[in-house]
MMTF fields as JSON, N, C-alpha, C and O atoms, coordinates in Angstrom:
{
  "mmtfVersion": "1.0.0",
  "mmtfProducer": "UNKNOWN",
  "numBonds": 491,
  "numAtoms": 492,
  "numGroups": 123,
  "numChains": 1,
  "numModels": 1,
  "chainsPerModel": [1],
  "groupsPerChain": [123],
  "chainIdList": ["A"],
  "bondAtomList": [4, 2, 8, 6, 12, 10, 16, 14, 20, 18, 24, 22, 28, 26, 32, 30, 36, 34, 40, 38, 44, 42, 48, 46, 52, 50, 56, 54, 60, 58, 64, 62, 68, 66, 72, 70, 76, 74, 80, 78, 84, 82, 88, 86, 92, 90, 96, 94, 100, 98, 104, 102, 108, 106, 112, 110, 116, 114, 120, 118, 124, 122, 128, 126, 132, 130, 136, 134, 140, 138, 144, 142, 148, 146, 152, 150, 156, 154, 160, 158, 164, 162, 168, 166, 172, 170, 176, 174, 180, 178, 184, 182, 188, 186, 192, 190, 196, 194, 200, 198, 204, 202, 208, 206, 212, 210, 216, 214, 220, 218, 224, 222, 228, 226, 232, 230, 236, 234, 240, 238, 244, 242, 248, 246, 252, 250, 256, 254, 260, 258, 264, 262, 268, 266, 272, 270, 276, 274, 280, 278, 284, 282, 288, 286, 292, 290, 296, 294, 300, 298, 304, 302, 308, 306, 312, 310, 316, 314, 320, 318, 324, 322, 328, 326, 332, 330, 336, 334, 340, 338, 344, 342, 348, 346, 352, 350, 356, 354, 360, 358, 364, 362, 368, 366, 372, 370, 376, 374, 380, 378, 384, 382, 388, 386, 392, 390, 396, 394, 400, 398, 404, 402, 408, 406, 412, 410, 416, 414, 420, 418, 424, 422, 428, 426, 432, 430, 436, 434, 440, 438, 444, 442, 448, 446, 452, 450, 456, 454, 460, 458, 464, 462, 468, 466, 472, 470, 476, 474, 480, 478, 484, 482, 488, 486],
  "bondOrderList": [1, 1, 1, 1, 1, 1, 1, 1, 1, 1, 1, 1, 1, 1, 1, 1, 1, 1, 1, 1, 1, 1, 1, 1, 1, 1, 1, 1, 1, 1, 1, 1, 1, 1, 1, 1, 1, 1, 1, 1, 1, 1, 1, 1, 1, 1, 1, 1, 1, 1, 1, 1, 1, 1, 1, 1, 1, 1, 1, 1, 1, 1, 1, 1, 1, 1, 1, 1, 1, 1, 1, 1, 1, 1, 1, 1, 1, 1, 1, 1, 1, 1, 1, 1, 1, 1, 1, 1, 1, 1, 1, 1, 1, 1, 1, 1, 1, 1, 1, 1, 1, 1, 1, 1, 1, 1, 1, 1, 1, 1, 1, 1, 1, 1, 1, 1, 1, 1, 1, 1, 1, 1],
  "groupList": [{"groupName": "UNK", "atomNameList": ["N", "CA", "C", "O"], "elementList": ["N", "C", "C", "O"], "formalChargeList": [0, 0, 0, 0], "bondAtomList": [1, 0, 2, 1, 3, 2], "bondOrderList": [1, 1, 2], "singleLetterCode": "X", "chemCompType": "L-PEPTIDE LINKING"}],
  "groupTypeList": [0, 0, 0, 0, 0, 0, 0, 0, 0, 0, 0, 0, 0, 0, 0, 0, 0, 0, 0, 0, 0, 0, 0, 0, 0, 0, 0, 0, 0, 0, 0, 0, 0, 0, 0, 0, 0, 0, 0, 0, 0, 0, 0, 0, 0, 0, 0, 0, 0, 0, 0, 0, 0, 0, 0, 0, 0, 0, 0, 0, 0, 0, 0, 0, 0, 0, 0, 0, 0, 0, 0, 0, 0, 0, 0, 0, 0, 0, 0, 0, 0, 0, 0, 0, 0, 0, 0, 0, 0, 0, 0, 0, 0, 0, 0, 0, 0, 0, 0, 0, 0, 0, 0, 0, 0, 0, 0, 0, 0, 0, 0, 0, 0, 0, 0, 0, 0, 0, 0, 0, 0, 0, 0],
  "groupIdList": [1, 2, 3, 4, 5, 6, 7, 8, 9, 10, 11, 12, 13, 14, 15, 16, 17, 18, 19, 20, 21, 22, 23, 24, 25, 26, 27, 28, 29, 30, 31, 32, 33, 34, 35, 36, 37, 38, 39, 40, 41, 42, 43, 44, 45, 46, 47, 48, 49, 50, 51, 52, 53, 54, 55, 56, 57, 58, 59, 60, 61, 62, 63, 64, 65, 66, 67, 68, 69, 70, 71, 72, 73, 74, 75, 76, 77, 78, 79, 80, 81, 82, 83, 84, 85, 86, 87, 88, 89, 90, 91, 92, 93, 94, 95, 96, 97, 98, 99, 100, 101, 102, 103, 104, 105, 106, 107, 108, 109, 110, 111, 112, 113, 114, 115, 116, 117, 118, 119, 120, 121, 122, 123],
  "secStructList": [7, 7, 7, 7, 3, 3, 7, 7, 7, 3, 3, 3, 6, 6, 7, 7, 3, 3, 3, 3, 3, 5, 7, 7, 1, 7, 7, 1, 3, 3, 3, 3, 3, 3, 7, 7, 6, 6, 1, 7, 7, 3, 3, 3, 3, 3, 3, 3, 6, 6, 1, 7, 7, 3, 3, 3, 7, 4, 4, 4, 5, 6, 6, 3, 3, 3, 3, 3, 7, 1, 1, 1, 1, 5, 3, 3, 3, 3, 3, 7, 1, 7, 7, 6, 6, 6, 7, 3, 3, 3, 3, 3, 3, 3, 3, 7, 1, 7, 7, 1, 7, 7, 7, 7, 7, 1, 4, 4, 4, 7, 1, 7, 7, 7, 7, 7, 7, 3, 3, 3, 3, 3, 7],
  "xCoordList": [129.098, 127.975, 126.792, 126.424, 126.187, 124.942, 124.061, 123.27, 123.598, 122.384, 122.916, 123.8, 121.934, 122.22, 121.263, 120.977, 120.603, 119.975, 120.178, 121.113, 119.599, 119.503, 117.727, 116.551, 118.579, 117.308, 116.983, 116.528, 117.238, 116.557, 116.847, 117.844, 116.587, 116.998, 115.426, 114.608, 115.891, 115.116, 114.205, 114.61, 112.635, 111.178, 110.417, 110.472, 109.475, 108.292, 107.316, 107.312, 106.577, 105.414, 104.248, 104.374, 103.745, 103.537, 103.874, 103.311, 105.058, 105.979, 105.97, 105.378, 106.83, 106.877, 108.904, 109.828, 108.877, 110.092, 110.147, 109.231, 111.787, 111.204, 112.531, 113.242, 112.942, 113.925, 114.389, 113.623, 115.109, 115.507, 116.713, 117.734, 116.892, 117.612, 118.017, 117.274, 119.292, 119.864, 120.943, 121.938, 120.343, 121.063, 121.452, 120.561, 122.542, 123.582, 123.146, 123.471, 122.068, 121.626, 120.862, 119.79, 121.133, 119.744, 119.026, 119.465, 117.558, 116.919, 115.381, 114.842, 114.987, 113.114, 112.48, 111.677, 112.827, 112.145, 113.103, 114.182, 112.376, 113.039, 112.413, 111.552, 112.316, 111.74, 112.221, 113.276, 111.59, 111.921, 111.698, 110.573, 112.671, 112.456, 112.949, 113.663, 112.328, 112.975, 113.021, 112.129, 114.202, 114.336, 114.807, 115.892, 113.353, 113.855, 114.405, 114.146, 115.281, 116.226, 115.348, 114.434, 115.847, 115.333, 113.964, 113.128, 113.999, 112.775, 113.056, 113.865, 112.439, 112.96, 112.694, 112.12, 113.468, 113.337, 111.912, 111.135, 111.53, 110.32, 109.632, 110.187, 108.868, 108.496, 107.698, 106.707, 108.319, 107.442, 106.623, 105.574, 107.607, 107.0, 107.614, 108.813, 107.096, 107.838, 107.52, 106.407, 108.134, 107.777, 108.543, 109.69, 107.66, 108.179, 108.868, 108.383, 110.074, 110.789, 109.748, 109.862, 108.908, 107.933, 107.305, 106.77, 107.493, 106.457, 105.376, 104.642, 104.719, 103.742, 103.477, 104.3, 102.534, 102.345, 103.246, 104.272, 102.936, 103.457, 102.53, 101.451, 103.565, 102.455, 103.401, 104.407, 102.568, 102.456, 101.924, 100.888, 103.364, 102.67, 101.438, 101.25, 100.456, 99.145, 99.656, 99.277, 100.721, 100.998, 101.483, 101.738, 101.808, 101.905, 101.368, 101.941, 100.104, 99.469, 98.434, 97.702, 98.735, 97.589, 98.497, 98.021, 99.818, 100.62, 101.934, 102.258, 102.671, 103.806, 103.245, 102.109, 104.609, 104.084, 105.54, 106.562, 105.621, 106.872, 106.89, 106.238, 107.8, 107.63, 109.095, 110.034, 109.441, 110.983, 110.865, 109.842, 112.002, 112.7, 111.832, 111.086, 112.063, 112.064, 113.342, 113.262, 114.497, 115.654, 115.977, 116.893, 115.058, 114.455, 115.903, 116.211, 116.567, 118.288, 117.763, 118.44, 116.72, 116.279, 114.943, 114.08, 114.721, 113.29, 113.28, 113.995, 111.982, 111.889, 110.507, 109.393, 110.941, 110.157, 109.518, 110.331, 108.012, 107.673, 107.347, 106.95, 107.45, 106.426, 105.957, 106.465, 104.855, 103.739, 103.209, 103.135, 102.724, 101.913, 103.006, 102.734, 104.372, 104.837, 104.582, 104.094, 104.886, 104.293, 105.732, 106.713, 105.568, 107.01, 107.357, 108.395, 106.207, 106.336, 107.169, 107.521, 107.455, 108.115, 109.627, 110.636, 109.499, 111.601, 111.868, 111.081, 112.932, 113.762, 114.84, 115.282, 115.334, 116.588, 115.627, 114.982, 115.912, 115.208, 116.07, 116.85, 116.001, 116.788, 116.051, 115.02, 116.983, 116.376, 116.707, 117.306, 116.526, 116.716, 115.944, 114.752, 117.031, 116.419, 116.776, 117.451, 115.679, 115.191, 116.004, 115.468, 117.157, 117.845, 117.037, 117.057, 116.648, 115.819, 114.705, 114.272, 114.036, 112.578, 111.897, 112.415, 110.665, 109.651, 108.085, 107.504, 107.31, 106.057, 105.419, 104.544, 105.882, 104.925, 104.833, 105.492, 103.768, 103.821, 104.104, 104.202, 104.236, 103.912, 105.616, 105.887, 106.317, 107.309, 107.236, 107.322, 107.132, 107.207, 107.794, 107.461, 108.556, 109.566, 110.857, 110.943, 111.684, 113.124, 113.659, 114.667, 113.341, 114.11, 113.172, 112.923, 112.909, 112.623, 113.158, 112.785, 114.413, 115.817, 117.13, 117.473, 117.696, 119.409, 120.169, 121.309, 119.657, 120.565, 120.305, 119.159, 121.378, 120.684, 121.561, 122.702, 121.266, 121.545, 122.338, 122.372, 122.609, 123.033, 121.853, 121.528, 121.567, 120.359, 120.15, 121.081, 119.482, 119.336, 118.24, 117.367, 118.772, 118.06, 116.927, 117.282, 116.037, 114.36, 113.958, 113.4, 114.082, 113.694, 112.567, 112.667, 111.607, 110.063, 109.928, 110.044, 109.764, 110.309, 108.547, 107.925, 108.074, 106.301, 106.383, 105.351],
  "yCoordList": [102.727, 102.445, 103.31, 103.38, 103.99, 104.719, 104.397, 104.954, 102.984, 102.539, 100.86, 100.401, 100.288, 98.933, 97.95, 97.727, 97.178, 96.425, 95.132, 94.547, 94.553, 92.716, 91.905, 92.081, 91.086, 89.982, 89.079, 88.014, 89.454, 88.596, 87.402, 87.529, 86.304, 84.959, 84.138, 84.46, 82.947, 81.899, 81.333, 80.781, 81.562, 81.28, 80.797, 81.012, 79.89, 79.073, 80.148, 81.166, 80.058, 80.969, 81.226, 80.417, 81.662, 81.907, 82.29, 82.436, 82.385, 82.688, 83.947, 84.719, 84.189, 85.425, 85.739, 84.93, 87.265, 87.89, 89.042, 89.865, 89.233, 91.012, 91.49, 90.491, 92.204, 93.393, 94.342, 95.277, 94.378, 95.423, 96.528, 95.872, 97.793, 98.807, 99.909, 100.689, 99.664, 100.484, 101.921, 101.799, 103.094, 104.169, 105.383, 106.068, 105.785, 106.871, 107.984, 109.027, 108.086, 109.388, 110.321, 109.991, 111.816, 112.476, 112.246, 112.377, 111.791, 111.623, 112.418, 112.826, 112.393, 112.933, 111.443, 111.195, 110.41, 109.235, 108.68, 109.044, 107.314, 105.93, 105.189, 104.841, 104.553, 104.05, 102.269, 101.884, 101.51, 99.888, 99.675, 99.57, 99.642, 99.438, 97.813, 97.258, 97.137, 95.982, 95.891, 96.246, 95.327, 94.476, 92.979, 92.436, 92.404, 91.496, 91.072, 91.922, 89.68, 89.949, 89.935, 89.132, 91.262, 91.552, 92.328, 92.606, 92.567, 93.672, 95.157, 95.132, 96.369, 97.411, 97.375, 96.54, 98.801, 98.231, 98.728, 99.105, 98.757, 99.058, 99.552, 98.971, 100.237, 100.758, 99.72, 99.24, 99.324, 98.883, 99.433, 99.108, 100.36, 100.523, 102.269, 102.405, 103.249, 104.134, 104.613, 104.228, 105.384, 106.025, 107.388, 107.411, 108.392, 109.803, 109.503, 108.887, 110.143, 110.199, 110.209, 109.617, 110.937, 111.252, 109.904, 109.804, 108.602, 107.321, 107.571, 106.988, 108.537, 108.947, 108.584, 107.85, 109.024, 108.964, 107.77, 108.065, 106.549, 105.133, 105.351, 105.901, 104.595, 104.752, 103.224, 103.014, 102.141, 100.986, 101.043, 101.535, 100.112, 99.4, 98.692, 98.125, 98.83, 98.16, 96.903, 96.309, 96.235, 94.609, 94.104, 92.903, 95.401, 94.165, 95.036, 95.164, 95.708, 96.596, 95.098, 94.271, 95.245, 94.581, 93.18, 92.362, 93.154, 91.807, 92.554, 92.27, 93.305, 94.143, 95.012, 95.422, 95.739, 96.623, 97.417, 96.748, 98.394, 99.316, 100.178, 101.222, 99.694, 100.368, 100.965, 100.552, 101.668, 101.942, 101.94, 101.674, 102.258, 101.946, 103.228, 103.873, 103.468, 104.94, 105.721, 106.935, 105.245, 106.278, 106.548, 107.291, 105.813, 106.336, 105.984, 106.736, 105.108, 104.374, 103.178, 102.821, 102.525, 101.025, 101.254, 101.839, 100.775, 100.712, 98.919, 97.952, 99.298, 97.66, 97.163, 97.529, 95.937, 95.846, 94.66, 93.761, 94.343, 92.744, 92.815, 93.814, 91.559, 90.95, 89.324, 88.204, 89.869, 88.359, 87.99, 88.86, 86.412, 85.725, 86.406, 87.104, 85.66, 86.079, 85.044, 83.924, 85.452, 84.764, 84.734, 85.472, 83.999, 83.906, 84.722, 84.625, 85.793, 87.043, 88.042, 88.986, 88.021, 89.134, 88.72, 89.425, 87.737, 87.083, 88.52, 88.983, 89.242, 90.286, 90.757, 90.221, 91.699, 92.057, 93.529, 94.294, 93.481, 94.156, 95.607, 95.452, 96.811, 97.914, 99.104, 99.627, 99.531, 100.38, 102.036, 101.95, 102.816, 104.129, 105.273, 105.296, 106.279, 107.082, 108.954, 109.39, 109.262, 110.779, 112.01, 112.277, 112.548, 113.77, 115.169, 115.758, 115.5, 116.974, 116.773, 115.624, 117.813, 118.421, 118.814, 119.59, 118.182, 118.067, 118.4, 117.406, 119.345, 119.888, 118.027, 117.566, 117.247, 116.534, 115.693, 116.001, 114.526, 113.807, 112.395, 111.557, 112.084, 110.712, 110.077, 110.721, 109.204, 109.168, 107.905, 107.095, 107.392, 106.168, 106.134, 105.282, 107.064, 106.847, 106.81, 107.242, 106.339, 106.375, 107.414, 107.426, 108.618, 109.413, 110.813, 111.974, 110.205, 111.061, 110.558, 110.791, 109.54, 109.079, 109.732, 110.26, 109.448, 110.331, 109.173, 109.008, 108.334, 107.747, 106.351, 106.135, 105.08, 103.65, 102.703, 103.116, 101.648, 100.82, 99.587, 99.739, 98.971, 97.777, 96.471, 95.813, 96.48, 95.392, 93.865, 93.775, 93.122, 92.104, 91.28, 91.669, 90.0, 89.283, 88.389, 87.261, 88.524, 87.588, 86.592, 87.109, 85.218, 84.453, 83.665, 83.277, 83.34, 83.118, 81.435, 81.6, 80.403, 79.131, 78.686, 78.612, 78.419, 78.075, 76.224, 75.553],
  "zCoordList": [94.214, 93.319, 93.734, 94.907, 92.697, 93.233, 93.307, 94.068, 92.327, 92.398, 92.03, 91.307, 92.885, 92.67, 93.013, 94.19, 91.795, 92.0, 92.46, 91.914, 93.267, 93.93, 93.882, 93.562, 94.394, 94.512, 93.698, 94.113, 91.717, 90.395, 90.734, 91.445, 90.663, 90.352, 89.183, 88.322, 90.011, 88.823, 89.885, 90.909, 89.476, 90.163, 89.1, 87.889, 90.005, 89.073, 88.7, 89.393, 87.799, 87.361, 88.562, 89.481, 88.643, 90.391, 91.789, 92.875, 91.253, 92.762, 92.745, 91.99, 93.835, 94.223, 93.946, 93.853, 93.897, 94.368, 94.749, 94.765, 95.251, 95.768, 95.08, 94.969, 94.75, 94.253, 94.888, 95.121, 95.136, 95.906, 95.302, 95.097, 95.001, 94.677, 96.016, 96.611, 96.186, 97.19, 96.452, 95.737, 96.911, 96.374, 96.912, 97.414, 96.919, 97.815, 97.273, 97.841, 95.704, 95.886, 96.171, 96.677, 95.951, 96.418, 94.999, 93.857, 95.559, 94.407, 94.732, 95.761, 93.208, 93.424, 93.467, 94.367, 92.491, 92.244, 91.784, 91.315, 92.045, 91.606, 91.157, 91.965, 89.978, 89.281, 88.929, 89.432, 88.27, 88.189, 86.463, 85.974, 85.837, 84.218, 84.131, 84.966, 82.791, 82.326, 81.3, 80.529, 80.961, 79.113, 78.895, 79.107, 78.29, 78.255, 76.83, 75.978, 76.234, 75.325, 74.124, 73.935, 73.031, 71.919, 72.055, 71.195, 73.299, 73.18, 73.977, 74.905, 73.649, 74.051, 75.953, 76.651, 76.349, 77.571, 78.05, 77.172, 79.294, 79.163, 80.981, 81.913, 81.22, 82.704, 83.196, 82.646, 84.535, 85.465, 86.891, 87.447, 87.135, 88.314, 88.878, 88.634, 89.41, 90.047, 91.256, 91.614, 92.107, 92.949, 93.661, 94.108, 93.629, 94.423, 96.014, 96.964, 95.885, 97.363, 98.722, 99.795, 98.325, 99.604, 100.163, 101.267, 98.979, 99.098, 99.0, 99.797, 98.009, 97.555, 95.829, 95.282, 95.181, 93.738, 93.192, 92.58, 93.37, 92.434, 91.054, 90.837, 90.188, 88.856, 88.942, 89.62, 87.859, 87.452, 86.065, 85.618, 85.245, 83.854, 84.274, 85.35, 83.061, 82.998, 83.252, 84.262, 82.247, 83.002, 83.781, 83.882, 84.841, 86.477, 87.567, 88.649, 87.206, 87.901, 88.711, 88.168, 89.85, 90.729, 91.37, 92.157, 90.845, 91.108, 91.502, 92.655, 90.971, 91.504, 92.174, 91.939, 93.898, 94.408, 94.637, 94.48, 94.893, 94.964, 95.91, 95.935, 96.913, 98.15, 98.776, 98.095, 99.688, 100.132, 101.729, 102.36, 102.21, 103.445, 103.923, 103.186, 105.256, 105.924, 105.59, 105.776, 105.134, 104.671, 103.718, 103.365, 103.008, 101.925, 101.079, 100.155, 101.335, 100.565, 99.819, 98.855, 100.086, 99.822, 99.258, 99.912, 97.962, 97.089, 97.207, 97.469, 96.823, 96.58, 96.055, 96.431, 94.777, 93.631, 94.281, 94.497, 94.737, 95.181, 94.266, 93.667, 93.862, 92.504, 92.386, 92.321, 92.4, 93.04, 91.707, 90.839, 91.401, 90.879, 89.306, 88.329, 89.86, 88.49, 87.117, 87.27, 86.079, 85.087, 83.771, 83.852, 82.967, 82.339, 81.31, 80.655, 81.115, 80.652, 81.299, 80.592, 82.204, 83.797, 83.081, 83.059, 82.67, 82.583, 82.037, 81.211, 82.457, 82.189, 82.785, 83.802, 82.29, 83.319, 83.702, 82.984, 85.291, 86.155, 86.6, 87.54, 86.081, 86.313, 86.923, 86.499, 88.313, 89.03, 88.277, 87.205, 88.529, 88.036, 88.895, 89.202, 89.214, 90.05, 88.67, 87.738, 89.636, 88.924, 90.133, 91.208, 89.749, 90.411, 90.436, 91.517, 89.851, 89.349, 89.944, 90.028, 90.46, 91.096, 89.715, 88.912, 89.536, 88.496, 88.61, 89.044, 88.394, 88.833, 88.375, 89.108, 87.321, 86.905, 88.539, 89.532, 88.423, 89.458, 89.096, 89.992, 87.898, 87.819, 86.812, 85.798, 87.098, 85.822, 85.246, 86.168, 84.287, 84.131, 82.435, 81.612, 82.231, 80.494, 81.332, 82.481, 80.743, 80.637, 80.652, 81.359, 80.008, 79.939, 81.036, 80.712, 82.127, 83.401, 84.295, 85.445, 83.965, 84.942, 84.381, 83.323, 85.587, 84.919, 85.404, 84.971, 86.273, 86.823, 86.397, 86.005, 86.393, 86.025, 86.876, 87.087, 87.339, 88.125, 86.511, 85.29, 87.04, 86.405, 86.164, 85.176, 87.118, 86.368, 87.428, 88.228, 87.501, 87.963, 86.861, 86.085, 87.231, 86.166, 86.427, 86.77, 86.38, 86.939, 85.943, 84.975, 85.885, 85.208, 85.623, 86.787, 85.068, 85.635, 84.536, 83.321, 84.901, 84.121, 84.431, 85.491, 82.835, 82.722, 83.067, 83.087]
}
């Protein structure tokens, strides 16, 4: 498996979780997308290999944080003071190609996609 997300389960509105995406590849970035059902999918969170330049959706900017290992194999999505808007399926995605831009946060500045984990946030 190249990319694989853990951690989603079922939390009170307020709680906390963390996410975690473990991946065997060489990557530029890795990024955190979600969809939840009947809505498109959508960016949450990214970050450059270096653990430099994170960009954050406006709606979980200041409550999600996106951080990785030193081997840079393990990302990981915290996400605090969740709210029952967050319910989604939680998909990691990493970026293969070297890119002058700095920042990624569309879908289609991944090549790669994880399977998904599922975060349910109960009001």
């Amino acid at each position: 498996v190249q990319l694989q997300a853990s951690g989603g389960g079922l939390v009170q509105a307020g709680g906390s979780l963390r996410l975690s995406c473990t991946t065997s590849l060489d990557h530029y970035a890795l990024g955190w997308f979600r969809q939840a059902p009947g809505k498109e999918r959508e960016f949450v969170a990214s970050m450059r290999w270096r653990g430099d330049l994170r960009a954050y959706a406006d709606s979980v900017k200041g409550r999600f944080a996106i951080s990785r290992d030193s081997a840079k194999t393990t990302y990981f999505l915290q996400m605090n003071r969740l709210i029952h808007e967050d319910t989604a399926k939680y998909f990691c995605a990493a970026r293969t190609t070297w890119s002058r831009e700095s920042y990624f946060t569309v879908a289609g500045d991944f090549d790669h996609w994880g399977q998904g984990t599922q975060v349910t946030v109960s009001s």
